[in-house]
C-alpha positions in Angstrom: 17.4 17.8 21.1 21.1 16.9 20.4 22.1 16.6 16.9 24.5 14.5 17.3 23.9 11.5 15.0 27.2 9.6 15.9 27.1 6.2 18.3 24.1 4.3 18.2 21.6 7.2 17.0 20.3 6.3 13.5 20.1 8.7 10.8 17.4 8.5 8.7 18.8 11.6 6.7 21.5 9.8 5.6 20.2 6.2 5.0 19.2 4.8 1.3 19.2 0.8 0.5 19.4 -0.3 -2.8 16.3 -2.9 -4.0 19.1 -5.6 -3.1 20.2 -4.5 0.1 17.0 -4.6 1.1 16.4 -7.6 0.3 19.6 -9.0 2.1 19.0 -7.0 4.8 15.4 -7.2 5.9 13.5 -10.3 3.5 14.0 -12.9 6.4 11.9 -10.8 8.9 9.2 -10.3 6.8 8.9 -14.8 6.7 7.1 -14.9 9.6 5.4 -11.7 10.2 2.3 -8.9 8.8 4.6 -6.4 6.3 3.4 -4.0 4.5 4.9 -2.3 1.2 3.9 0.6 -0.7 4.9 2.4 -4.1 3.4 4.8 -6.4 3.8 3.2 -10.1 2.1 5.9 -11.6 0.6 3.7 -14.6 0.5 0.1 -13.8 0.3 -0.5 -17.2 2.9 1.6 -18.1 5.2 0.4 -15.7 4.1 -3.4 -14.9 7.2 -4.7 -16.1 9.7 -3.5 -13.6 7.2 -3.6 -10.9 6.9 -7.1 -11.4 10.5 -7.3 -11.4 11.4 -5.5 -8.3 9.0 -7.5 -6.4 9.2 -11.1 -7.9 12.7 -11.0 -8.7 14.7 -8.3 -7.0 13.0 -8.1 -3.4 11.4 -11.5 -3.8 9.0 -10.3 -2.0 7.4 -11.8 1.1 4.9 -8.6 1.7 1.9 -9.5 3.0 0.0 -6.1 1.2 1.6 -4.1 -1.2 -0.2 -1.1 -2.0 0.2 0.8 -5.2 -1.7 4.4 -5.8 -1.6 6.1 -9.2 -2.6 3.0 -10.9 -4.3 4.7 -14.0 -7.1 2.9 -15.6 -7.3 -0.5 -15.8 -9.4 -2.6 -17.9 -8.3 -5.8 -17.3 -6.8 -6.7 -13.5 -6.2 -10.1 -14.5 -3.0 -8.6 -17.1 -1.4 -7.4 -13.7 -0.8 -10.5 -11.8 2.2 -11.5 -9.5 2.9 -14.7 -8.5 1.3 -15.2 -4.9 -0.8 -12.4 -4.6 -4.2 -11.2 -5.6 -5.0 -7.8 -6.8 -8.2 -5.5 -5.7 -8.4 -2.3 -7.6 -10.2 1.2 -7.1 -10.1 3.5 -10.4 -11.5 6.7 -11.8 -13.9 6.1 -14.0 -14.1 9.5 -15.9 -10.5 10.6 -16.5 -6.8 9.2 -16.6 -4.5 9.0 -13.4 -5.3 8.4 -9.7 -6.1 5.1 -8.9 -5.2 2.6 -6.0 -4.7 -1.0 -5.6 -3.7 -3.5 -3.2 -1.6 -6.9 -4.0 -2.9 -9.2 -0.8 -0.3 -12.1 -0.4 -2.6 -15.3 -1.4 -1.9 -17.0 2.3 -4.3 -14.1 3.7 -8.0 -14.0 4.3 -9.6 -10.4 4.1 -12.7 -9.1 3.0 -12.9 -5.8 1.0 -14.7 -2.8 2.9 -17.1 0.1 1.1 -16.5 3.5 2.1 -15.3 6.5 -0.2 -12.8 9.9 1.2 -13.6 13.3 -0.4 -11.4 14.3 -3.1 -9.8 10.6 -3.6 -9.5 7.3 -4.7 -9.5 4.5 -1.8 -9.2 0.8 -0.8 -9.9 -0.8 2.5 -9.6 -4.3 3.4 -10.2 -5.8 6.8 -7.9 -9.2 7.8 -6.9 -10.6 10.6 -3.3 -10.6 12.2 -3.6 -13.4 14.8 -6.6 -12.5 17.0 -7.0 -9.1 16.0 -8.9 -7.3 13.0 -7.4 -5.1 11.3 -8.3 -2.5 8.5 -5.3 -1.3 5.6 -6.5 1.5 3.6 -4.9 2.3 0.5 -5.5 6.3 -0.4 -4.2 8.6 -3.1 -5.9 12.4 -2.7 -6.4 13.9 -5.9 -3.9 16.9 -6.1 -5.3 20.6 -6.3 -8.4 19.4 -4.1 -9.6 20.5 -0.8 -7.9 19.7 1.5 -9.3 20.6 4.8 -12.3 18.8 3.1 -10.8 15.5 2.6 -8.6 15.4 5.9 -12.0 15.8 8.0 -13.7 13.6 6.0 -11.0 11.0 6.3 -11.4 11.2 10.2 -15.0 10.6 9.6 -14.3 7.4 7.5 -11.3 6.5 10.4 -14.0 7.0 13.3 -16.5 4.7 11.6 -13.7 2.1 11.5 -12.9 2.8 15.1 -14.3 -0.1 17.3 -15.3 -2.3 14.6 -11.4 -3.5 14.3 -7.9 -1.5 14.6 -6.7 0.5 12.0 -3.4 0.1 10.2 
C-alpha cells in the first residue's frame, strides 16, 4: 500500500478536532440522522460537570446514544441528567470503578435487553432506525481478566442477538 498521504487520501494519523470544531464541523449531520457518541468519564460523579458541559454546551449535542463506561457507582441516576436524554445505567455492585451507561436522546423508543459478558460490565438496548432493529451495546472489560474468556463469550452473547435484529 502507498504511503503517500498527500491529495485526497485522509490521514487519520494526523487529524485531531477540538470539542468546537467538531461541533462546527459535523453537528448539522447528526439533525437528521442515528449518531452515536462515546467517552470514558471514569467517575460520572467525579467528572459530571464538564461532561455536561461538553455535551450541552460545547458540542450541543444532537447524539442519539452517548455511551459512557467507567461510570463508578452510582446511587442516584436522577443527579446525572442532561437535557434531552435519558440515562440507563449498569454498575458493580461490590467494588469501585467499571461501570457503563447509556444517555438515549428522549425522541427515541428502545427497550433495554438482559444479557451479561464474562469479565464485564454491559448495556444493551434494542431501537429502531426506520424499519430496522437494532441493538447498541455499551461494554467496558474489567482489566487484568481473561481475555480469551470474555472475547468468546462476547460472540456467544453477539450470536444470540444475531437474527433477532442487527447489531450496532
Amino acid at each position: 500500500m502507498d504511503d503517500d498521504t498527500s491529495g485526497s487520501l485522509f490521514d487519520i494519523r494526523n487529524f485531531a478536532l477540538s470539542p468546537q470544531s467538531f461541533r462546527d464541523t459535523f453537528s448539522c449531520q447528526f439533525n437528521d440522522s442515528f449518531s452515536i457518541s462515546h467517552i470514558n468519564i471514569r467517575s460520572l460523579n467525579k467528572n459530571f460537570d464538564n461532561f455536561r458541559l461538553l455535551y450541552e454546551d460545547v458540542l450541543n449535542s444532537n447524539f442519539s446514544i452517548i455511551g459512557v463506561s467507567e461510570i463508578w457507582n452510582i446511587s442516584d441516576p436522577k443527579l446525572f441528567s442532561l437535557r434531552g436524554y435519558s440515562l440507563e445505567i449498569n454498575t458493580r455492585n461490590e467494588c469501585r470503578g467499571g461501570g457503563v451507561g447509556a444517555y438515549i436522546s428522549s425522541s427515541m423508543k428502545y427497550r433495554v435487553l438482559q444479557a451479561k459478558v464474562a469479565h464485564a460490565e454491559s448495556l444493551w438496548l434494542e431501537t429502531a432506525i426506520g424499519n430496522d432493529k437494532v441493538i447498541i451495546g455499551v461494554i467496558y472489560r474489567r482489566p487484568n481478566t481473561n481475555l480469551k474468556e470474555f472475547q468468546n463469550n462476547l460472540l456467544e452473547v453477539l450470536d444470540n442477538f444475531r437474527g433477532q435484529t442487527r447489531l450496532a
